[in-house]
C-alpha positions as CSV (number, residue, x, y, z in Angstrom):
1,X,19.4,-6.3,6.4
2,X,18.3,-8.0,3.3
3,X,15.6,-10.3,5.0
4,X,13.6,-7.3,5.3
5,X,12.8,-7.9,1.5
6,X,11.5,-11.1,2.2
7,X,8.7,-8.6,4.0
8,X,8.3,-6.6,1.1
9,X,8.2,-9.7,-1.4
10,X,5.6,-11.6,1.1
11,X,3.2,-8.4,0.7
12,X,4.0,-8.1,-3.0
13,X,2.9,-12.1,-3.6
14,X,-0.4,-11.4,-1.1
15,X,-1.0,-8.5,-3.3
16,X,-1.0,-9.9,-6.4
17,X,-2.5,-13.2,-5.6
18,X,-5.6,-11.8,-4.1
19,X,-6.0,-9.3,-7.2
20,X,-5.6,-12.2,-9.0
21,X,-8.2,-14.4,-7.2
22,X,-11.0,-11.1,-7.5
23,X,-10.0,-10.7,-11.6
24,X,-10.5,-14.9,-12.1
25,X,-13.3,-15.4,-9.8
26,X,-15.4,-12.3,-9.5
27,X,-17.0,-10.1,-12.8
28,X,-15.9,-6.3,-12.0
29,X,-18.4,-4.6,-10.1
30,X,-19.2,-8.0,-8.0
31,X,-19.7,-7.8,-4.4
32,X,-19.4,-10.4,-1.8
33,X,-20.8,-9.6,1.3
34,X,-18.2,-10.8,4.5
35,X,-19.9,-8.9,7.7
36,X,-22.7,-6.9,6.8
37,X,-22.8,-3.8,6.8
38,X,-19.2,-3.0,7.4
39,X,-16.8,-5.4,5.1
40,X,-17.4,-6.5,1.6
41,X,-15.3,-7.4,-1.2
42,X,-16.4,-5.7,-4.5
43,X,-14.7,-6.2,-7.5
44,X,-13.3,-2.6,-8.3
45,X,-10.4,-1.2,-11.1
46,X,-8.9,2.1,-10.7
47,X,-6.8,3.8,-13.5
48,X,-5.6,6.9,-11.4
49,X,-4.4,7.0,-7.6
50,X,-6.2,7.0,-3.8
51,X,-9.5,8.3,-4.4
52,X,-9.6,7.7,-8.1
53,X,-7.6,11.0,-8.3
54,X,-5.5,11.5,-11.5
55,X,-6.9,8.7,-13.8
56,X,-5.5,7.8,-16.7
57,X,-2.2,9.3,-16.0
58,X,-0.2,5.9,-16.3
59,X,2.7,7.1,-17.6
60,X,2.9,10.0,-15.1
61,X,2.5,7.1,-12.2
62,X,5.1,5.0,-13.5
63,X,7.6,7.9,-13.5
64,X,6.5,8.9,-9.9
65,X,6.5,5.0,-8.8
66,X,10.2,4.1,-10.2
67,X,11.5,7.6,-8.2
68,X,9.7,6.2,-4.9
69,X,11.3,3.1,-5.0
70,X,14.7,4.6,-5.8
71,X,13.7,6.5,-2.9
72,X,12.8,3.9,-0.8
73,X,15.7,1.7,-1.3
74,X,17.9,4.5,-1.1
75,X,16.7,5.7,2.3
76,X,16.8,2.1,3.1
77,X,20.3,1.0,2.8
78,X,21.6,4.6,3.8
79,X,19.5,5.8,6.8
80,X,17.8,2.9,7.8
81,X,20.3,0.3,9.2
82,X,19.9,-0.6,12.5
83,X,16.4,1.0,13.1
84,X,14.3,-2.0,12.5
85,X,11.0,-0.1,12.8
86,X,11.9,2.3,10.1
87,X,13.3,-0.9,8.1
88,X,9.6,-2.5,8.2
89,X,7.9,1.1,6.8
90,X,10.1,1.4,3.9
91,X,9.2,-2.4,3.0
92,X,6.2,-2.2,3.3
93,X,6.2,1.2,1.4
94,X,8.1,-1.0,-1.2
95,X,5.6,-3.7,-1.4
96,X,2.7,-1.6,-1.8
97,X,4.0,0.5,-4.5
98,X,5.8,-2.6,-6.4
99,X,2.1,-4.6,-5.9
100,X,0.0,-1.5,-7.3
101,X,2.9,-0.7,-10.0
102,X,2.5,-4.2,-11.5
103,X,-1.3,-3.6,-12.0
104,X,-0.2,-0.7,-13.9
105,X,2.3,-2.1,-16.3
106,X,0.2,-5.3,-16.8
107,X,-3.7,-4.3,-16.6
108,X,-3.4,-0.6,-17.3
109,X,-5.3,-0.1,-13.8
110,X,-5.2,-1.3,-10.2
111,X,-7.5,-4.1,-8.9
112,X,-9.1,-2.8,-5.5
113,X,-11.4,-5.0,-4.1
114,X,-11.8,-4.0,0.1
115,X,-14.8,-2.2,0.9
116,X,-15.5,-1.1,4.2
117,X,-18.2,1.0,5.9
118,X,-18.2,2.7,9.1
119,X,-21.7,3.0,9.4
120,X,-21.6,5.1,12.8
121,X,-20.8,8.2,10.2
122,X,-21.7,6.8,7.5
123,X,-18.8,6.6,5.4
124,X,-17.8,4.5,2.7
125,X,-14.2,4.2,2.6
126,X,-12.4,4.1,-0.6
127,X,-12.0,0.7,-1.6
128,X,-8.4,-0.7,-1.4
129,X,-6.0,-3.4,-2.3
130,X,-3.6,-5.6,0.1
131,X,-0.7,-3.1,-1.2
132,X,-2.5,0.1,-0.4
133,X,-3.1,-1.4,3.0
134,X,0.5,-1.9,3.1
135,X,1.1,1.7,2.3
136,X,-1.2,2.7,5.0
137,X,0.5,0.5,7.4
138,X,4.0,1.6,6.2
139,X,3.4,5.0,6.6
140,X,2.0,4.8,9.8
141,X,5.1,2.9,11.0
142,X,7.8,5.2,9.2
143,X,5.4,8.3,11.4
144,X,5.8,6.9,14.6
145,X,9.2,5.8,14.1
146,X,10.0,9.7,13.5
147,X,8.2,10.9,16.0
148,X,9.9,8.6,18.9
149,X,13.6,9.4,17.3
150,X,12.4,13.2,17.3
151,X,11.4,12.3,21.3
152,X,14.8,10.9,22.0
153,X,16.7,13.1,20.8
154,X,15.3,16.2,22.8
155,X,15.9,13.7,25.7
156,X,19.5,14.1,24.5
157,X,19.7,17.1,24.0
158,X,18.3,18.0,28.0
């Protein structure tokens, strides 16, 4: 059970060395174009949440952030064992939220740097970080671990 930190640790390191590598190496508002039009890396802080909702409530999000990982290590160790595909989600939940929590305490913001556009609706997708990916990814997972156990157990129950 414990090696699944190591996956939550890995995403936390990624996190904060590729946040560090944009703060050293690019001035904020940079962007570096990788496949144009669709992927860039601009140098971006945010002080609030997703979407630049709620800035400047640090202390709120550090309150919310400690109860989510209690949460997430609770559900972990209690609900979790020997469902490997729920075990991933909550890590990567873990890594995401520790990676975007240590922005907070240390910088006072989060360093997002991922730009993407999907040109064929022309949308510019919120810029993001390696652990908001890894929320995205987590939650995904965690949803269509639920959904299969919800499947299987009205196959039980028939």
């Amino acid at each position: 059970m414990w090696k699944f930190y190591g996956l939550a640790a890995f995403f936390i390191a990624l996190d904060q060395w590729t946040k560090w590598l944009v703060v050293k190496n690019m001035s904020l508002g940079e962007r570096i174009i990788l496949w144009d039009p669709y992927l860039a890396l601009l140098s971006h802080r945010n002080k609030g949440a997703a979407w630049g909702i709620l800035q400047g409530k640090i202390g709120f999000f550090t309150i919310v952030t400690i109860i989510v990982i209690i949460g997430i290590i609770y559900y972990f160790h209690k609900e979790a064992k020997g469902k490997p595909m729920f075990q991933v989600g909550l890590m990567l939940l873990l890594g995401g939220a520790i990676g975007n929590f240590i922005d907070r305490l240390w910088r006072g913001e989060v360093v997002d740097f991922v730009d993407v556009l999907i040109p064929i609706i022309n949308y510019d997708f919120p810029i993001f970080n390696v652990a908001d990916a890894a929320l995205t990814i987590g939650v995904i997972i965690i949803i269509i671990f639920v959904f299969q156990e919800e499947r299987a157990e009205k196959k039980k129950v028939k």
